[in-house]
C-alpha positions in Angstrom: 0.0 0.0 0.0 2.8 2.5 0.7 2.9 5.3 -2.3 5.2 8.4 -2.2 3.7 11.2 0.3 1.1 13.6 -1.1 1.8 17.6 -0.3 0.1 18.7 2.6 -1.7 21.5 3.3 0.3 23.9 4.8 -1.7 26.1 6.9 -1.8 29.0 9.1 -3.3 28.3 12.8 -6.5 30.6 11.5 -7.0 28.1 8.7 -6.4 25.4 10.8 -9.4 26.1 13.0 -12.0 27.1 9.9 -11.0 23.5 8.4 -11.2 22.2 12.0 -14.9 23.5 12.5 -16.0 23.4 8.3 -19.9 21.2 8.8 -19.1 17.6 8.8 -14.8 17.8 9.1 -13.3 14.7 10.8 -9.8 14.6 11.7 -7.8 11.0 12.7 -7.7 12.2 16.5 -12.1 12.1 16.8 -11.8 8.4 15.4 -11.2 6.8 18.6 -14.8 8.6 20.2 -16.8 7.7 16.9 -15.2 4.3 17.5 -15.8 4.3 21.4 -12.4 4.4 22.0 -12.1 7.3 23.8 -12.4 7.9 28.1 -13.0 10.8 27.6 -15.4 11.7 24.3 -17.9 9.5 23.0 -19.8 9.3 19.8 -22.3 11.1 21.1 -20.6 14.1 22.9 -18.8 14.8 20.0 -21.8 15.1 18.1 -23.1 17.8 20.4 -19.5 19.4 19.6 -20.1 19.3 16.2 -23.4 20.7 15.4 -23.0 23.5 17.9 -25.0 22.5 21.0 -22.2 22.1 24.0 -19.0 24.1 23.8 -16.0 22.2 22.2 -13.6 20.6 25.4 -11.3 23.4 26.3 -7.5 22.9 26.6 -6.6 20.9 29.3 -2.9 20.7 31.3 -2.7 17.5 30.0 -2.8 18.3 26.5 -0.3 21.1 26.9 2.1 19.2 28.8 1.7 16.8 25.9 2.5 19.2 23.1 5.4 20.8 25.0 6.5 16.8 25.4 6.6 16.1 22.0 10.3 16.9 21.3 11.7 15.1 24.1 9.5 12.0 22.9 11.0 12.5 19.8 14.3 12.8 20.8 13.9 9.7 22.5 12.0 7.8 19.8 15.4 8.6 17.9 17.5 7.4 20.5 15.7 3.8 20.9 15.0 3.1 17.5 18.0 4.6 15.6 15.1 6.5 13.1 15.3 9.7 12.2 12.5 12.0 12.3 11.2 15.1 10.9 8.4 17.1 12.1 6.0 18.2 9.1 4.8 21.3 11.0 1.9 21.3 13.3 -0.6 22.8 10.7 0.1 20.4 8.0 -2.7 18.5 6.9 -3.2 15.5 4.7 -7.3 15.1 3.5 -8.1 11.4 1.9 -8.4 11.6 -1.4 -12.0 9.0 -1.1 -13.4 11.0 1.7 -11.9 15.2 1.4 -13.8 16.1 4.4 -11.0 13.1 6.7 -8.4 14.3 7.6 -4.8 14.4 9.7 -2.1 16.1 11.3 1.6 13.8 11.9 3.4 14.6 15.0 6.4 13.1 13.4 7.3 11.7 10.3 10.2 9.1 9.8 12.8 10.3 7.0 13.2 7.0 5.1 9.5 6.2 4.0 7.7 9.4 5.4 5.6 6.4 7.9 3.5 8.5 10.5 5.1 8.2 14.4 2.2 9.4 17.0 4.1 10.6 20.1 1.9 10.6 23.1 2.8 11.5 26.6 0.8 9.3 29.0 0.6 10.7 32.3 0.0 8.8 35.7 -3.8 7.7 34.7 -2.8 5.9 31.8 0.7 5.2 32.6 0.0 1.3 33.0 -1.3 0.8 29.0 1.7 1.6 28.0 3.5 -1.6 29.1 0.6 -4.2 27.9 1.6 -6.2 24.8 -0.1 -3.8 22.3 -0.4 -0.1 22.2 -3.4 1.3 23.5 -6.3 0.8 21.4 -7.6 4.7 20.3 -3.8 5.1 19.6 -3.7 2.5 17.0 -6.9 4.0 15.5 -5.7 7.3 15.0 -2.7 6.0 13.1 -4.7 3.2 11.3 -6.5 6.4 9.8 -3.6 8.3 9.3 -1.9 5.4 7.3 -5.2 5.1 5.0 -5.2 9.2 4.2 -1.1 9.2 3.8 -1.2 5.9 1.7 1.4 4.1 3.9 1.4 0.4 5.1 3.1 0.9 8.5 3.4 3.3 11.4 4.4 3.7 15.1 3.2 4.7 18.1 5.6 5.8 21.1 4.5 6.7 24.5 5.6 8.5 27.7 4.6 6.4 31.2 5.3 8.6 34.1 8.2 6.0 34.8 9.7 8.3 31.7 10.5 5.1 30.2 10.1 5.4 26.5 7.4 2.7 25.4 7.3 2.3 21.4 4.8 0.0 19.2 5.1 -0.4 15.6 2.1 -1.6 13.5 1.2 -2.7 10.0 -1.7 -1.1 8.0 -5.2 -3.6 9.0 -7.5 -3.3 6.2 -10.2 -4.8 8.0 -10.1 -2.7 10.9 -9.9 0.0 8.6 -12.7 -1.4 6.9 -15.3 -1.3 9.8 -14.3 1.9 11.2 -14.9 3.8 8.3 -18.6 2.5 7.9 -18.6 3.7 11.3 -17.2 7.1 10.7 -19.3 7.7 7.4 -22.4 6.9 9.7 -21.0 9.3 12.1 -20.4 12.1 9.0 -24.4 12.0 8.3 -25.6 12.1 11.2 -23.3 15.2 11.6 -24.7 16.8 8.3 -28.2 15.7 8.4 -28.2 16.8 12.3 -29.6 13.2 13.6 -28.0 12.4 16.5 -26.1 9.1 16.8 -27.2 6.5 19.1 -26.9 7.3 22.5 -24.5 4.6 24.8 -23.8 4.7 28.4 -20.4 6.6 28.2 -19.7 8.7 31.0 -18.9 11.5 28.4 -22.8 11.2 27.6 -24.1 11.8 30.3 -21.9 14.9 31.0 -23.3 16.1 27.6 -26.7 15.5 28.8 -26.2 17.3 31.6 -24.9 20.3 29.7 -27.4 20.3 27.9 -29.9 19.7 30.7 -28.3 22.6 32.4 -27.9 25.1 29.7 -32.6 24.5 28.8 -34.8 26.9 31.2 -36.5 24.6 34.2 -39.1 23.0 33.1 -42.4 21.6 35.1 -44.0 19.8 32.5 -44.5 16.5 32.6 -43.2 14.5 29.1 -45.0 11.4 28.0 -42.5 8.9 26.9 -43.5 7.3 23.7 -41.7 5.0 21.3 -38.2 4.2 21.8 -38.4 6.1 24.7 -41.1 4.5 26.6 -39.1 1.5 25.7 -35.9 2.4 27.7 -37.7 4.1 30.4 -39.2 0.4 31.2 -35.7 -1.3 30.5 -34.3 1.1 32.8 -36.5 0.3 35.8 -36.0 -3.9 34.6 -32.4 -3.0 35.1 -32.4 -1.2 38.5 -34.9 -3.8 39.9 -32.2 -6.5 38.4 -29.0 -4.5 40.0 -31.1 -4.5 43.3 -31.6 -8.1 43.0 -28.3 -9.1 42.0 -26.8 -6.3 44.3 -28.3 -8.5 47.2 -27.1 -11.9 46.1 -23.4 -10.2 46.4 -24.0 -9.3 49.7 -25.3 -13.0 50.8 -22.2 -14.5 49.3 -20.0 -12.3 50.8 -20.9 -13.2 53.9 -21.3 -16.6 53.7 -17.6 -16.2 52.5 -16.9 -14.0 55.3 -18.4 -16.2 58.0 -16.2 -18.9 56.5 -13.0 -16.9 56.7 -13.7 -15.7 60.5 -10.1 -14.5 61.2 -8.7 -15.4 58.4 -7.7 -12.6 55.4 -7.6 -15.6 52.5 -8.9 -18.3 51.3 -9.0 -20.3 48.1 -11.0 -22.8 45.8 -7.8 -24.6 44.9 -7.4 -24.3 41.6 -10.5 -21.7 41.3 -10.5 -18.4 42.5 -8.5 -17.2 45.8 -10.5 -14.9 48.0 -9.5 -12.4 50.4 -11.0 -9.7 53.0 -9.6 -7.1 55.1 -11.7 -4.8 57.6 -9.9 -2.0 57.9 -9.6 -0.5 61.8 -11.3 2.2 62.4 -9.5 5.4 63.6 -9.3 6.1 67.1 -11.6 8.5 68.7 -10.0 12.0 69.5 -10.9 15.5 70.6 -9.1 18.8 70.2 -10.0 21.2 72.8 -8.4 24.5 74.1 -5.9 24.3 76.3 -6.0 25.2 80.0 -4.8 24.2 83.7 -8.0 23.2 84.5 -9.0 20.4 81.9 -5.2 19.1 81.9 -5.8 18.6 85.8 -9.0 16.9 85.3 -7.2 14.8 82.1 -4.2 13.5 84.4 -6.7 13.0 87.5 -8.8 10.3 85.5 -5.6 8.9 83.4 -6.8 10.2 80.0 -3.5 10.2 77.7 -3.2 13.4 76.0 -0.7 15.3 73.6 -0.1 19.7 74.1 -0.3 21.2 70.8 3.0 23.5 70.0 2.2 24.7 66.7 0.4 28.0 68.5 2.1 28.7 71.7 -0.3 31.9 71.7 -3.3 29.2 71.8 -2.2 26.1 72.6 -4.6 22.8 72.4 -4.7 19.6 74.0 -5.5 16.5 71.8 -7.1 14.0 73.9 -6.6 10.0 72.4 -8.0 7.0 73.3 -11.3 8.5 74.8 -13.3 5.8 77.3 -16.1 4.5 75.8 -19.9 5.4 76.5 -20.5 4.2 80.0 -16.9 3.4 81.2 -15.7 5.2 84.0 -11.9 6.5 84.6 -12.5 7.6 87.7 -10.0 6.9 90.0 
């Protein structure tokens, strides 16, 4: 599959954006949400986005830190793999030739071959995908769709942990992953330019859309009949909660059967099965923080109450009493 590289587009940040936000425009990096890829967007989110009826996600810390990163992932890409790179320029922009209104951008491109490198720094949340066998899958989405548009059979993905160990993956062009996702992403591009929202899912990125949208609509006290495909999930929903309570219950009886088999015990085991283990965590002793003064540390020592004299404000010093008696117990001497 791999041809010579097309020309990019080589834009200006203000051009950028009007592509960016042109009715219907998809880049490579909004795959993995159509796809249901993506923690943090879904399909259905980014719809909103896209036709205007929640704000786009501002600029996080996280994605600044990760643009900032780039070069240093770069420069350690290099240093692993012995490839050179060159960066193509952040507002360079490849459109597939099938579909104009699919695009990318490249982080980095290798010299010999022009095959697309994704850099990616992955912070403490995400630090642990890095080290499965395969790159995370939204990241090899992205560059599956950036190898279709740039006409190349191969890529690689390289990653940051917050170990600062340099995790890379290469990976071949899939044609039938390719395939799916772009029925997928078509779907997504009508619904987008008919204005038909895509089916809503369960993603937590949904429901914060939802609520958005719930939020930004004057209060309302009407009461709306459900019909249709609504009715229908408003009775599934309340099958599914009466399930959850049901199943929710069951837990609790095994648990304690398991419990009342363990006594003392923190494991135990089906040999061969499923090992099992519960901890009960203590619960904090009961203290009290009170002023300070002659009179209640008399009273404190007189009925053998341990206690501890606060120094961190001489001016008002405290007196943290531990171990208090329990109800009905006397210390009197």
């Amino acid at each position: 599959m791999s041809v010579s590289l097309r020309d990019p587009l080589l834009l200006k940040r203000g051009q950028w954006l009007a592509l960016r936000n042109e009715p219907g425009h998809i880049g490579a990096s909004q795959v993995p949400s159509i796809l249901g890829l993506d923690p943090y967007q879904s399909a259905w989110s980014l719809w909103c986005e896209m036709t205007g009826r929640t704000e786009p996600k501002p600029v996080t810390a996280a994605m600044q830190s990760g643009l900032a990163l780039e070069p240093v992932i770069s420069n350690l890409y290099k240093e692993e793999t012995g490839r050179e790179l060159y960066d193509p320029g952040r507002y360079a922009v490849w459109q597939d030739e099938a579909l104009p209104w699919l695009s990318c951008t490249i982080d980095r491109l290798m010299v010999h071959g022009d095959y697309p490198v994704e850099l990616k720094h992955a912070g403490r949340w995400h630090s642990s995908e890095w080290y499965e066998p395969e790159a995370p899958k939204r990241h090899q989405a992205q560059v599956q769709m950036q190898m279709r548009i740039l006409g190349k059979a191969f890529g690689s993905i390289a990653g940051l942990p917050d170990t600062l160990e340099l995790r890379y993956f290469d990976i071949q062009y899939d044609d039938e992953f390719v395939a799916e996702a772009l029925y997928s992403i078509e779907a997504f591009h009508k619904c987008v330019i008919d204005n038909v929202p895509p089916e809503i899912d369960g993603h937590p990125a949904t429901t914060a859309a939802i609520r958005r949208l719930t939020k930004e609509s004057p209060a309302d006290s009407r009461v709306v009949v459900l019909t249709g495909a609504h009715a229908q999930a408003a009775i599934a929903l309340q099958a599914v909660k009466e399930m959850l309570k049901k199943v929710e219950a069951e837990k609790d009886k095994y648990q304690n059967v398991v419990m009342e088999a363990l006594r003392d015990a923190t494991h135990g085991t089906v040999p061969g099965v499923i090992n099992y283990s519960f901890k009960t965590s203590k619960a904090p002793e009961p203290k009290l923080v009170i002023p300070w003064s002659e009179k209640v540390e008399e009273l404190l020592i007189n009925h053998s109450i341990p206690f501890t004299t606060s120094k961190r404000e001489p001016a008002r010093p405290l007196i943290e009493v531990k171990n208090l008696p329990s109800e009905g117990a006397s210390n009197a001497k």
